[in-house]
C-alpha atoms as an extended CHARMM CRD file, in Angstrom:
* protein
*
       246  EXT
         1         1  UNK       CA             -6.6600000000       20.7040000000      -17.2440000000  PROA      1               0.0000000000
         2         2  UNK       CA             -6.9890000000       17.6520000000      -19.5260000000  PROA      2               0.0000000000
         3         3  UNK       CA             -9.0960000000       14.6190000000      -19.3810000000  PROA      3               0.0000000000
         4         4  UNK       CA             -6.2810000000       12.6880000000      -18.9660000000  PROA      4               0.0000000000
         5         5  UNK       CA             -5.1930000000       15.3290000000      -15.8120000000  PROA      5               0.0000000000
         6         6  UNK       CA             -8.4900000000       14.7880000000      -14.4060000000  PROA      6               0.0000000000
         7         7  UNK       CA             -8.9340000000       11.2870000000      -14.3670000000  PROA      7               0.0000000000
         8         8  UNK       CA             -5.4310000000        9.7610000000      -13.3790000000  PROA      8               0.0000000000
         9         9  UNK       CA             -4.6830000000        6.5890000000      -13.3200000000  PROA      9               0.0000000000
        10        10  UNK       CA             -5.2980000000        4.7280000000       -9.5490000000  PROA      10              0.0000000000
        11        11  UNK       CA             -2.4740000000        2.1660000000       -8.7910000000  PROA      11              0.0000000000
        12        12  UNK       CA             -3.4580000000       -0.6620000000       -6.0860000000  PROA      12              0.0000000000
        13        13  UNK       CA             -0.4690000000       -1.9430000000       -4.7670000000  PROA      13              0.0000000000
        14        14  UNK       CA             -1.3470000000       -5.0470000000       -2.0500000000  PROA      14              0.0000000000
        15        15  UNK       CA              0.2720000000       -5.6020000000        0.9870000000  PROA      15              0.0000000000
        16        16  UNK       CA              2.3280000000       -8.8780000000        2.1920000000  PROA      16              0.0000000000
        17        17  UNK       CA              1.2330000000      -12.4860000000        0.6200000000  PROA      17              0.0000000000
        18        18  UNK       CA             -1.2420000000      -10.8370000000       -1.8120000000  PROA      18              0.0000000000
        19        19  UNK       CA             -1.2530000000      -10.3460000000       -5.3180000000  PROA      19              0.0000000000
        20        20  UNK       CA             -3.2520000000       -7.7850000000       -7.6140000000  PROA      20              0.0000000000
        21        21  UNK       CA             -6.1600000000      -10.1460000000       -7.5980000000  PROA      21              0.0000000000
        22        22  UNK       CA             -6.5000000000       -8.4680000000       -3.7900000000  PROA      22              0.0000000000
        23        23  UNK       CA             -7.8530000000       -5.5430000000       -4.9680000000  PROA      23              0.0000000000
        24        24  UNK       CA            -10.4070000000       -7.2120000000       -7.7870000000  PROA      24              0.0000000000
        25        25  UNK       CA            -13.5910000000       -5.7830000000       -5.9810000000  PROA      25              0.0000000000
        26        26  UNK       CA            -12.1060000000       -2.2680000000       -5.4670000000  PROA      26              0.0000000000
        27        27  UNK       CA            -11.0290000000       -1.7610000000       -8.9670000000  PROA      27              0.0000000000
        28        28  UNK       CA            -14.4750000000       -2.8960000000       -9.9670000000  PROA      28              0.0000000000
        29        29  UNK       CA            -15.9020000000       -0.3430000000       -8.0270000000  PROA      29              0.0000000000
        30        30  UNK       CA            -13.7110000000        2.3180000000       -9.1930000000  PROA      30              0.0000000000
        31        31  UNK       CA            -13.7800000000        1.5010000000      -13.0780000000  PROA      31              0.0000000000
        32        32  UNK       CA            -17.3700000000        1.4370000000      -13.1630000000  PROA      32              0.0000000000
        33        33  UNK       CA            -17.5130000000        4.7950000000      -11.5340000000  PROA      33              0.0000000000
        34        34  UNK       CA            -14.9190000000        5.7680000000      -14.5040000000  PROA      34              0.0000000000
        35        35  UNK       CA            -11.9400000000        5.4550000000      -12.7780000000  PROA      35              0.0000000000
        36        36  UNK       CA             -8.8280000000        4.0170000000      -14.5030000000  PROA      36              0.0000000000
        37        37  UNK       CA             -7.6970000000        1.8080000000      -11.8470000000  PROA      37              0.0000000000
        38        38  UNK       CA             -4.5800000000       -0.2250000000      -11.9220000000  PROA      38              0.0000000000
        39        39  UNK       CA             -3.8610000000       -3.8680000000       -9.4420000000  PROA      39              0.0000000000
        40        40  UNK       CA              0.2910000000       -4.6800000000       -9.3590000000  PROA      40              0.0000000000
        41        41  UNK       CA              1.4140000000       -8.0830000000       -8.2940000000  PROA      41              0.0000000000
        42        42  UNK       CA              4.6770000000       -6.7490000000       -6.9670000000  PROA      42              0.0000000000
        43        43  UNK       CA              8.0270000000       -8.5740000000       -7.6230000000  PROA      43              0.0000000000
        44        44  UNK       CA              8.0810000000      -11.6270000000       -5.4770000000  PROA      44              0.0000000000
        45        45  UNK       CA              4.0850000000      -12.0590000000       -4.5100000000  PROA      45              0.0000000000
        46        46  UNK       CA              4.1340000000      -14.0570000000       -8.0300000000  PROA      46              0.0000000000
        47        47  UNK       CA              3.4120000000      -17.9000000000       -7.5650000000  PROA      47              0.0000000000
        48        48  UNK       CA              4.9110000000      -18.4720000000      -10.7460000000  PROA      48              0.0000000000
        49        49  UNK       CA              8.2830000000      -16.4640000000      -10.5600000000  PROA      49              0.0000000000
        50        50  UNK       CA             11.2500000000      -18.6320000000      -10.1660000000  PROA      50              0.0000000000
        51        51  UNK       CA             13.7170000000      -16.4690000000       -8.3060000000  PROA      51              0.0000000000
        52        52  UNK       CA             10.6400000000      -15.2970000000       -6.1290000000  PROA      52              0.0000000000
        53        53  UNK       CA             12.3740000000      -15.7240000000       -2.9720000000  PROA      53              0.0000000000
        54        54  UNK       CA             15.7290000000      -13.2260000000       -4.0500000000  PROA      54              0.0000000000
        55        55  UNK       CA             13.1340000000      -10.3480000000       -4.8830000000  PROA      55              0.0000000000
        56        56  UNK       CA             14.3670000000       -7.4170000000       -2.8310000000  PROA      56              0.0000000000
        57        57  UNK       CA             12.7020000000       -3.9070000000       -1.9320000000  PROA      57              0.0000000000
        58        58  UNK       CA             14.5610000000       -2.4340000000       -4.4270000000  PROA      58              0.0000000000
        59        59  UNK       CA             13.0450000000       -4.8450000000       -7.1890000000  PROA      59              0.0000000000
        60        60  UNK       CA              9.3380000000       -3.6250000000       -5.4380000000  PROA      60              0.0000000000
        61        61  UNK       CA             10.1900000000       -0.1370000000       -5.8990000000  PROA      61              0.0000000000
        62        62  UNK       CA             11.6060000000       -0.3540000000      -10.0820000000  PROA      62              0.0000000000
        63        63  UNK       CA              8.4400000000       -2.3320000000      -10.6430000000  PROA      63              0.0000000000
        64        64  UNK       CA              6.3750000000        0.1160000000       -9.3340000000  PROA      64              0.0000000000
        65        65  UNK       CA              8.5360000000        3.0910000000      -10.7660000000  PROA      65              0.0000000000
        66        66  UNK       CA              8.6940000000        1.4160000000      -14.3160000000  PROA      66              0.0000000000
        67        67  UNK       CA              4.4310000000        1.1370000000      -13.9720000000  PROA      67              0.0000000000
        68        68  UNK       CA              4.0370000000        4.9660000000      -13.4330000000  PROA      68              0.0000000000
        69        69  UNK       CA              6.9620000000        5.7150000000      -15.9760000000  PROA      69              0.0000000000
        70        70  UNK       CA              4.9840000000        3.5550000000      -18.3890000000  PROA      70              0.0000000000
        71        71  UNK       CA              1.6770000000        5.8370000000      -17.2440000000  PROA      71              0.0000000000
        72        72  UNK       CA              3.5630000000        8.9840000000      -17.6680000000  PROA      72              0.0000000000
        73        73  UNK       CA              4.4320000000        7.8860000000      -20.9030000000  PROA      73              0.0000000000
        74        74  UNK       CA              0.5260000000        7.8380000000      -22.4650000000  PROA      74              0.0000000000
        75        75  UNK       CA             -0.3610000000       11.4180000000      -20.9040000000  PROA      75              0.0000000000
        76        76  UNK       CA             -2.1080000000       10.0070000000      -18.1920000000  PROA      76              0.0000000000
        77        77  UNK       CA              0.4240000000       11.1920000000      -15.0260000000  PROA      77              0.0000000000
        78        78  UNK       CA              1.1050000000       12.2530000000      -12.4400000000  PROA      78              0.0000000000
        79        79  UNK       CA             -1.1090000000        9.1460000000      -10.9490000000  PROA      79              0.0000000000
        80        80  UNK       CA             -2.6860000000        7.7860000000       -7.6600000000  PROA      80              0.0000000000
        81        81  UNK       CA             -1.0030000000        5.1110000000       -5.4340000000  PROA      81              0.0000000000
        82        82  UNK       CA             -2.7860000000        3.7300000000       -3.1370000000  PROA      82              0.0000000000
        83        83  UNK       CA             -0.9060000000        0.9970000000       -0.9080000000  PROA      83              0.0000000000
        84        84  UNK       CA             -2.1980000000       -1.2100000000        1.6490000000  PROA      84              0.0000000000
        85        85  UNK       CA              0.1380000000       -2.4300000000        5.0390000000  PROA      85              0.0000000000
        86        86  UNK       CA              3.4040000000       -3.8110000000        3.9620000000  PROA      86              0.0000000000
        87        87  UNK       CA              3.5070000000       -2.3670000000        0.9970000000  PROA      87              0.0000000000
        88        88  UNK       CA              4.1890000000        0.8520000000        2.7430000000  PROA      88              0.0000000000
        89        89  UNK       CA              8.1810000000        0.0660000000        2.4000000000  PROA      89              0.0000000000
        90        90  UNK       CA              8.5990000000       -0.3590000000       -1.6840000000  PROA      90              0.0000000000
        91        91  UNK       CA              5.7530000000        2.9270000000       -1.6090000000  PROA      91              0.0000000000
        92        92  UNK       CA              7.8570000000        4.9160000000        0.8050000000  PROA      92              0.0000000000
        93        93  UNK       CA             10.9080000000        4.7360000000       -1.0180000000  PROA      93              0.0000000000
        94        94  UNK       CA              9.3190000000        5.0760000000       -4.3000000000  PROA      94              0.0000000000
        95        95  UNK       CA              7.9250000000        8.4370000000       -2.9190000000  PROA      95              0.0000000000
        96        96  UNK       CA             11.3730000000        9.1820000000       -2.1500000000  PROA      96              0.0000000000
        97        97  UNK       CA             12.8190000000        8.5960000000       -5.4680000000  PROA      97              0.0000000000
        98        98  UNK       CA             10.0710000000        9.7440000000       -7.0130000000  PROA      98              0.0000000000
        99        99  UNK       CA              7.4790000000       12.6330000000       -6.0030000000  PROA      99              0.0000000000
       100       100  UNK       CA              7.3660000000       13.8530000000       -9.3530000000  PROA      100             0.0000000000
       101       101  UNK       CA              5.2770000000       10.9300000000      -11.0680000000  PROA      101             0.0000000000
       102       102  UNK       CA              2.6260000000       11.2100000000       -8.1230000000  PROA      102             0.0000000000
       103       103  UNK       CA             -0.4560000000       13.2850000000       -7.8170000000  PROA      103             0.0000000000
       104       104  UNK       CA             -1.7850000000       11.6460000000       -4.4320000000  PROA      104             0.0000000000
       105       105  UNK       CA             -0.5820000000        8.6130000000       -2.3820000000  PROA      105             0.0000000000
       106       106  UNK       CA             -3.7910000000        6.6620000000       -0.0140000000  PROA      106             0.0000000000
       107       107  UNK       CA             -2.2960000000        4.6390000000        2.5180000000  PROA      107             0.0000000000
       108       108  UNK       CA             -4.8120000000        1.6860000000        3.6850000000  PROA      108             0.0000000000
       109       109  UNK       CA             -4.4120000000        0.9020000000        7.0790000000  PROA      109             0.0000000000
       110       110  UNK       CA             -0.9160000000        1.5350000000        6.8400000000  PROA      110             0.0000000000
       111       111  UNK       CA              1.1340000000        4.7630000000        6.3990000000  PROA      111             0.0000000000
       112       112  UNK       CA              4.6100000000        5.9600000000        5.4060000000  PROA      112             0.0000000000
       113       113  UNK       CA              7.9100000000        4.5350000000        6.5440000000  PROA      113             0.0000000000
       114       114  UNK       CA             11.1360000000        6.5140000000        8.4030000000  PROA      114             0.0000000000
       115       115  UNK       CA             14.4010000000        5.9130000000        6.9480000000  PROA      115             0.0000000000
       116       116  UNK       CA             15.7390000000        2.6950000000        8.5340000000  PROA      116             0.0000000000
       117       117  UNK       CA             12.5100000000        1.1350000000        9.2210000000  PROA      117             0.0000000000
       118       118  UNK       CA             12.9460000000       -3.1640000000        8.5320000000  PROA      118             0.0000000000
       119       119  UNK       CA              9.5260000000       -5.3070000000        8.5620000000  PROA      119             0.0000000000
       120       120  UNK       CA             11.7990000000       -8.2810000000       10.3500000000  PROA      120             0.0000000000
       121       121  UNK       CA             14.9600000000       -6.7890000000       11.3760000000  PROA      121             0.0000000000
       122       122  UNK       CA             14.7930000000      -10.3780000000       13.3640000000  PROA      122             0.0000000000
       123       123  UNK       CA             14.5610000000      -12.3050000000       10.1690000000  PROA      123             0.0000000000
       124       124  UNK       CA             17.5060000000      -14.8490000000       10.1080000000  PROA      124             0.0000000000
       125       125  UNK       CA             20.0160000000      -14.2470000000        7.0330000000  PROA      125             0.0000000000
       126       126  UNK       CA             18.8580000000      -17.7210000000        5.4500000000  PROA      126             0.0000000000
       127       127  UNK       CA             15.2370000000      -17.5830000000        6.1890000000  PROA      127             0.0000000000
       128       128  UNK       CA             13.7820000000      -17.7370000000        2.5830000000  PROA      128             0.0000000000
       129       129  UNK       CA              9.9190000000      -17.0200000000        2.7250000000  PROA      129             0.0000000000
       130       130  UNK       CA              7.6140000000      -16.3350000000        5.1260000000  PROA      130             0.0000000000
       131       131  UNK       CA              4.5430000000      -18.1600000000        4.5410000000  PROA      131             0.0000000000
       132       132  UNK       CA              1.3410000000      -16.5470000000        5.8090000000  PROA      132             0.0000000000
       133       133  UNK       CA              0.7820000000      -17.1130000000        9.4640000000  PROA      133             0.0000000000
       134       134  UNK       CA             -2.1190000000      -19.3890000000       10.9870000000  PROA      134             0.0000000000
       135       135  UNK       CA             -5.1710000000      -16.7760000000       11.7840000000  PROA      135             0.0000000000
       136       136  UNK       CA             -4.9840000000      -16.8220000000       15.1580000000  PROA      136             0.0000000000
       137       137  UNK       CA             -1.3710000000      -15.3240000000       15.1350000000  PROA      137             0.0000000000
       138       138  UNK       CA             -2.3170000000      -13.1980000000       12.4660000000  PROA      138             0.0000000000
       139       139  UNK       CA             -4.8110000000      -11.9350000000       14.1940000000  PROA      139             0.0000000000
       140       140  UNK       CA             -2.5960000000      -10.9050000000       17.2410000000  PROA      140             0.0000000000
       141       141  UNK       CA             -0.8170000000       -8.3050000000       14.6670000000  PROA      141             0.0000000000
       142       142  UNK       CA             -3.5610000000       -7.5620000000       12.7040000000  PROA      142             0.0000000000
       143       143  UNK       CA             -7.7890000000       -7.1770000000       12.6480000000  PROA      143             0.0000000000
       144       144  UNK       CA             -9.5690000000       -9.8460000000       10.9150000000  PROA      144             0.0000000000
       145       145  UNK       CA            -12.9740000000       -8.1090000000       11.6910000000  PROA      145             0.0000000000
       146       146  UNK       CA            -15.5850000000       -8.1290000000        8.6720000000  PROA      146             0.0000000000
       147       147  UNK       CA            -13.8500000000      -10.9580000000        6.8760000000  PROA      147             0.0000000000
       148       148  UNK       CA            -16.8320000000      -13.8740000000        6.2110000000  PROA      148             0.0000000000
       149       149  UNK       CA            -15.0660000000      -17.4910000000        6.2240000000  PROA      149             0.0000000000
       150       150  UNK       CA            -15.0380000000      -17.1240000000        2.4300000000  PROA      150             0.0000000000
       151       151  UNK       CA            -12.6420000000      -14.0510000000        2.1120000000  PROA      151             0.0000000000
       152       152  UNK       CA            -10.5390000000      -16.2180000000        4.6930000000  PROA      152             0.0000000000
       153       153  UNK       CA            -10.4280000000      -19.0690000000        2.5940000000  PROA      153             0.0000000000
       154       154  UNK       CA             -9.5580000000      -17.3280000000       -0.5810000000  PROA      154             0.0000000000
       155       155  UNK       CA             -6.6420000000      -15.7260000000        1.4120000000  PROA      155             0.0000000000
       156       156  UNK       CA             -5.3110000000      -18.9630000000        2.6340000000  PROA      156             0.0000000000
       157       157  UNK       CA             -5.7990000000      -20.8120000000       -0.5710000000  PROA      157             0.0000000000
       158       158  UNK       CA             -3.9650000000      -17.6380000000       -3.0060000000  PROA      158             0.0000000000
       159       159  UNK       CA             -1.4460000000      -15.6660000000       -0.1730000000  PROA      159             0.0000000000
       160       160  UNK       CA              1.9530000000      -16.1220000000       -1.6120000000  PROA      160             0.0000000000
       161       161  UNK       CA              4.8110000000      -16.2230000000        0.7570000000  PROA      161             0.0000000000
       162       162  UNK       CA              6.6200000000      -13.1250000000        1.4970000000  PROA      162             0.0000000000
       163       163  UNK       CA             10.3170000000      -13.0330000000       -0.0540000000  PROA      163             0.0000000000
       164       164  UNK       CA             12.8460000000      -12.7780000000        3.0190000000  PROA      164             0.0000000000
       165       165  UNK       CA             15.1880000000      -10.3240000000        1.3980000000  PROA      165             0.0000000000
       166       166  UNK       CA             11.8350000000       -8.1840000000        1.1890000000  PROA      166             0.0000000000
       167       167  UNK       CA             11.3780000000       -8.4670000000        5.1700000000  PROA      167             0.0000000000
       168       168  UNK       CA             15.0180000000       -7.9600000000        5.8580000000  PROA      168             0.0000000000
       169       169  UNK       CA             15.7520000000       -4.7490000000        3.7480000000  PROA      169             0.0000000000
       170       170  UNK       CA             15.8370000000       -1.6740000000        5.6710000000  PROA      170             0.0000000000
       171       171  UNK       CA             13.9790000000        1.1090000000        3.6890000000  PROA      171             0.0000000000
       172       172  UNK       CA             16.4330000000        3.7700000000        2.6080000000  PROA      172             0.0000000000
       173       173  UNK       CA             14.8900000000        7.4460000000        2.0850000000  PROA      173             0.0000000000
       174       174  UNK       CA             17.0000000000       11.0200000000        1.2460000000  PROA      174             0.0000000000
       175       175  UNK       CA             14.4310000000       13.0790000000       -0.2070000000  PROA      175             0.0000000000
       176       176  UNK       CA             12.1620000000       15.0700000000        2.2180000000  PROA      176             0.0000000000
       177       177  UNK       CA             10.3450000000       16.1710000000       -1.1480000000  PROA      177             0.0000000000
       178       178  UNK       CA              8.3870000000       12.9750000000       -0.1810000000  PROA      178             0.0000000000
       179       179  UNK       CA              6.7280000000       14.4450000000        2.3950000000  PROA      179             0.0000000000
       180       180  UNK       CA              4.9480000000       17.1130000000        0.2200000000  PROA      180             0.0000000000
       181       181  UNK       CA              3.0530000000       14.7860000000       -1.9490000000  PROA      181             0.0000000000
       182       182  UNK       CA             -0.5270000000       15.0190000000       -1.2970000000  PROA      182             0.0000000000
       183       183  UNK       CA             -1.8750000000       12.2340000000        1.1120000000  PROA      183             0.0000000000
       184       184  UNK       CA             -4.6260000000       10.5600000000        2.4150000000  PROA      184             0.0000000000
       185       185  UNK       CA             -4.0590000000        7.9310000000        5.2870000000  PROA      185             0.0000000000
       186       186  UNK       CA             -7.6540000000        5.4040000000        5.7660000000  PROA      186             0.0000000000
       187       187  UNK       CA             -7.9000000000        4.1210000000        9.2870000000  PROA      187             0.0000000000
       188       188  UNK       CA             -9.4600000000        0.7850000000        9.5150000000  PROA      188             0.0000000000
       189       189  UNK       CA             -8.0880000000       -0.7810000000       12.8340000000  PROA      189             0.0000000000
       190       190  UNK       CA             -6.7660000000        1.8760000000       14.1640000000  PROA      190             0.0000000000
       191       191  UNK       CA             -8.8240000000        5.2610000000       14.7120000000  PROA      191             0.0000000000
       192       192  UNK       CA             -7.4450000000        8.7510000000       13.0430000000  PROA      192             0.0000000000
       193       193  UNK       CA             -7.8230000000       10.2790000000       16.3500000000  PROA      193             0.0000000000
       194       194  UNK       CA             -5.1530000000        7.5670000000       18.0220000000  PROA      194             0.0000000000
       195       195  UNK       CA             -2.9820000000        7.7790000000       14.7750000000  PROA      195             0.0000000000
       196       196  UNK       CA             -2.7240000000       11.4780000000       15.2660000000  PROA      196             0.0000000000
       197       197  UNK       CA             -2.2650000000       11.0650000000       19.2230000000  PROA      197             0.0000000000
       198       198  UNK       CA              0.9890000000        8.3060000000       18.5920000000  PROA      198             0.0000000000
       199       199  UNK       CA              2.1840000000       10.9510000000       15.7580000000  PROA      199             0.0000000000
       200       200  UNK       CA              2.6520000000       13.8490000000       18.4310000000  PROA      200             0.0000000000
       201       201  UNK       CA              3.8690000000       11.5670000000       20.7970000000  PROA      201             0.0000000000
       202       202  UNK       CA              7.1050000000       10.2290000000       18.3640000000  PROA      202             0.0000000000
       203       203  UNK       CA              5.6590000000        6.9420000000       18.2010000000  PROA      203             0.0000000000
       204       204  UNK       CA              8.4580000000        5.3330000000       15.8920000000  PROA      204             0.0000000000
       205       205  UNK       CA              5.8340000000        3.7540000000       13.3930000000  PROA      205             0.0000000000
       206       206  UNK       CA              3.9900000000        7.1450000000       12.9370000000  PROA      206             0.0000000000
       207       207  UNK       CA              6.5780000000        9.2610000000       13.3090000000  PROA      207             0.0000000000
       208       208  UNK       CA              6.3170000000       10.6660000000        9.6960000000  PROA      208             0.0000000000
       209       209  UNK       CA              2.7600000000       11.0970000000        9.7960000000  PROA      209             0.0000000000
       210       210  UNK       CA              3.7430000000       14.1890000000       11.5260000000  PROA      210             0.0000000000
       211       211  UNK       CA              6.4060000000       15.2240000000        8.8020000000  PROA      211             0.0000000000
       212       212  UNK       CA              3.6890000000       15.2950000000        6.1810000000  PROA      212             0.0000000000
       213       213  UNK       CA              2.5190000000       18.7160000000        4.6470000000  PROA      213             0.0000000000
       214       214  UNK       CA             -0.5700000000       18.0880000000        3.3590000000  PROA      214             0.0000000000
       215       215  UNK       CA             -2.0970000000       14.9890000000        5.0210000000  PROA      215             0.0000000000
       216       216  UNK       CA             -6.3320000000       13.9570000000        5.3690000000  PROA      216             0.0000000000
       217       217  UNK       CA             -7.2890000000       11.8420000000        7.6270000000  PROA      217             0.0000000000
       218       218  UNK       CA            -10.6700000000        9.0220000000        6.7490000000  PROA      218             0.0000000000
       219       219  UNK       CA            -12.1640000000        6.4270000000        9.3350000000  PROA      219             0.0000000000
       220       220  UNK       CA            -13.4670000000        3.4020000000        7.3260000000  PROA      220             0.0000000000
       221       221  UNK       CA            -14.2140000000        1.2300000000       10.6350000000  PROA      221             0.0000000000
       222       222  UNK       CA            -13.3160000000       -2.3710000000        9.8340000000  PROA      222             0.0000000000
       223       223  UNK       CA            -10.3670000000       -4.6720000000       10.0920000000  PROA      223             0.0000000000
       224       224  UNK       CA             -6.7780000000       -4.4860000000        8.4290000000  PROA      224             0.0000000000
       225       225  UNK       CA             -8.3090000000       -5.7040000000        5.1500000000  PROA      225             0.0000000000
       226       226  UNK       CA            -10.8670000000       -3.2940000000        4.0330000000  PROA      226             0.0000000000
       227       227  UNK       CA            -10.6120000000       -4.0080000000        0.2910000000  PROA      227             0.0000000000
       228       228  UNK       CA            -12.5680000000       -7.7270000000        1.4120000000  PROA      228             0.0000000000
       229       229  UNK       CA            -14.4460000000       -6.3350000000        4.1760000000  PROA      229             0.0000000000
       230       230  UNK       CA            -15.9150000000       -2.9090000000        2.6060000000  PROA      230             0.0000000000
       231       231  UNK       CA            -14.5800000000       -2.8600000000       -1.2280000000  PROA      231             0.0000000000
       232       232  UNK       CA            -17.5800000000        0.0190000000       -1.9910000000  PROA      232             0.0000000000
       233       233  UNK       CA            -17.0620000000        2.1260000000        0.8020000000  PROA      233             0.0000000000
       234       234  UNK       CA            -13.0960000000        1.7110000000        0.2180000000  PROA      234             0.0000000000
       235       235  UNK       CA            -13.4540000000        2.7840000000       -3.3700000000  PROA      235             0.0000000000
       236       236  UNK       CA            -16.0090000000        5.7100000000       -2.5280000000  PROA      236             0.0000000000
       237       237  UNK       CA            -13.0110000000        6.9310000000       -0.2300000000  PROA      237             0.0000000000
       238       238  UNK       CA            -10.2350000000        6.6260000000       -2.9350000000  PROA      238             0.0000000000
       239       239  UNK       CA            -12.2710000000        8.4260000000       -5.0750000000  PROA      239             0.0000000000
       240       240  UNK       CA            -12.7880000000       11.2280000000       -3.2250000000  PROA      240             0.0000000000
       241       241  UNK       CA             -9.0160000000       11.2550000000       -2.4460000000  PROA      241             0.0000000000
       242       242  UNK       CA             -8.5530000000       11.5590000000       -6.6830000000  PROA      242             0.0000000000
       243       243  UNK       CA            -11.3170000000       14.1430000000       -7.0390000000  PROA      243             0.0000000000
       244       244  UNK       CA             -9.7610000000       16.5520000000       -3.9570000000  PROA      244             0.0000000000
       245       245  UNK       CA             -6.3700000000       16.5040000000       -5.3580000000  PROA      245             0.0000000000
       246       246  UNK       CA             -8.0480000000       18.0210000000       -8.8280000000  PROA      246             0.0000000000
């Protein structure tokens, strides 16, 4: 096995309203324990883009695909993905299109998608954005334990709305070859024990947790943002994800 084969290349890919500066402390942690670790600011989470409100799923997934075709490109594939909450849709179909150009997938707080699965299916046709929520509501859906008023802040002040088309799009998958890619799923607000208990029940948003062929399961106790709230112990985890798939 090469160098190259042994050290593969980790992509971050953020969740809704965040960018690649999300993951800044993780990849810090991970390059200066000589990982090559990669943040993407996916297709619509850019301030600056202006036709950031028509990015779709689909233009999530080629940004992503064109990234680890890029990768493949220098030697350095098959690589890492590791994808935090919403950006479990553009990962799942990328997974689906794709198997090939991955070595491991690490979902954080979050896990893969079933074919149909919308983020909004409510959304109205001409809602344009959704900015993110006040905290209170937030926290209805999602943990905010661990975060200090200054990872709060930093949220509010740099979360980019989330494009509607991206909310609307169901996520379309053929390819049960998706199923066999190494993964690792982190539980944060939710335990592995329950995640594993809705799975065998047919809960709809696990149910391919218990399609998967070669799945580990790691408890990193915090809220849904672990990348703020525990950045060390986060990137100690995806590590160890990179070195078992070896």
């Amino acid at each position: 096995m090469t160098n190259d084969e042994q050290n593969p290349t980790i992509f971050l890919i953020p969740g809704h309203w965040l960018g690649a500066w999300a993951w800044d402390d993780v990849a810090e942690h991970l390059r200066g324990a000589g990982h090559r670790a990669t943040a993407l600011t996916l297709p619509g989470l850019d301030s600056d883009d202006a036709q950031r409100t028509s990015r779709t799923l689909d233009d999530q997934v080629d940004a992503i695909e064109r990234a680890l075709a890029q990768d493949a490109a220098t030697g350095h594939g098959p690589a890492v993905i590791v994808a935090h909450s919403g950006a479990n849709a553009p990962v799942s179909m990328l997974l689906d299109r794709h198997p090939d150009l991955l070595r491991r997938v690490v979902w954080v707080d979050s896990g893969p998608l079933a074919p149909g699965s919308v983020f909004a299916p409510d959304a109205p046709a001409d809602l344009d954005e959704l900015p993110l929520p006040a905290f209170e509501d937030l926290a209805a859906n999602a943990s905010l334990d661990g975060l200090s008023p200054d990872d709060l802040e930093q949220f509010r002040r740099r979360a980019v709305p989330e494009p509607g088309p991206v909310l609307r799009q169901a996520v379309t998958l053929t390819d049960d070859g998706r199923l066999d890619v190494p993964t690792t799923l982190v539980c944060c607000s939710i335990t592995s024990g329950q995640i594993q208990e809705l799975a065998a029940a047919g809960h709809p948003m696990f149910a391919e947790v218990s399609r998967l062929t070669q799945v580990d399961f790691v408890d990193l106790p915090t809220g849904h943002w672990p990348m703020w709230s525990r950045p060390a112990d986060l990137a100690q985890v995806i590590a160890s994800a990179v070195s078992s798939t070896r």
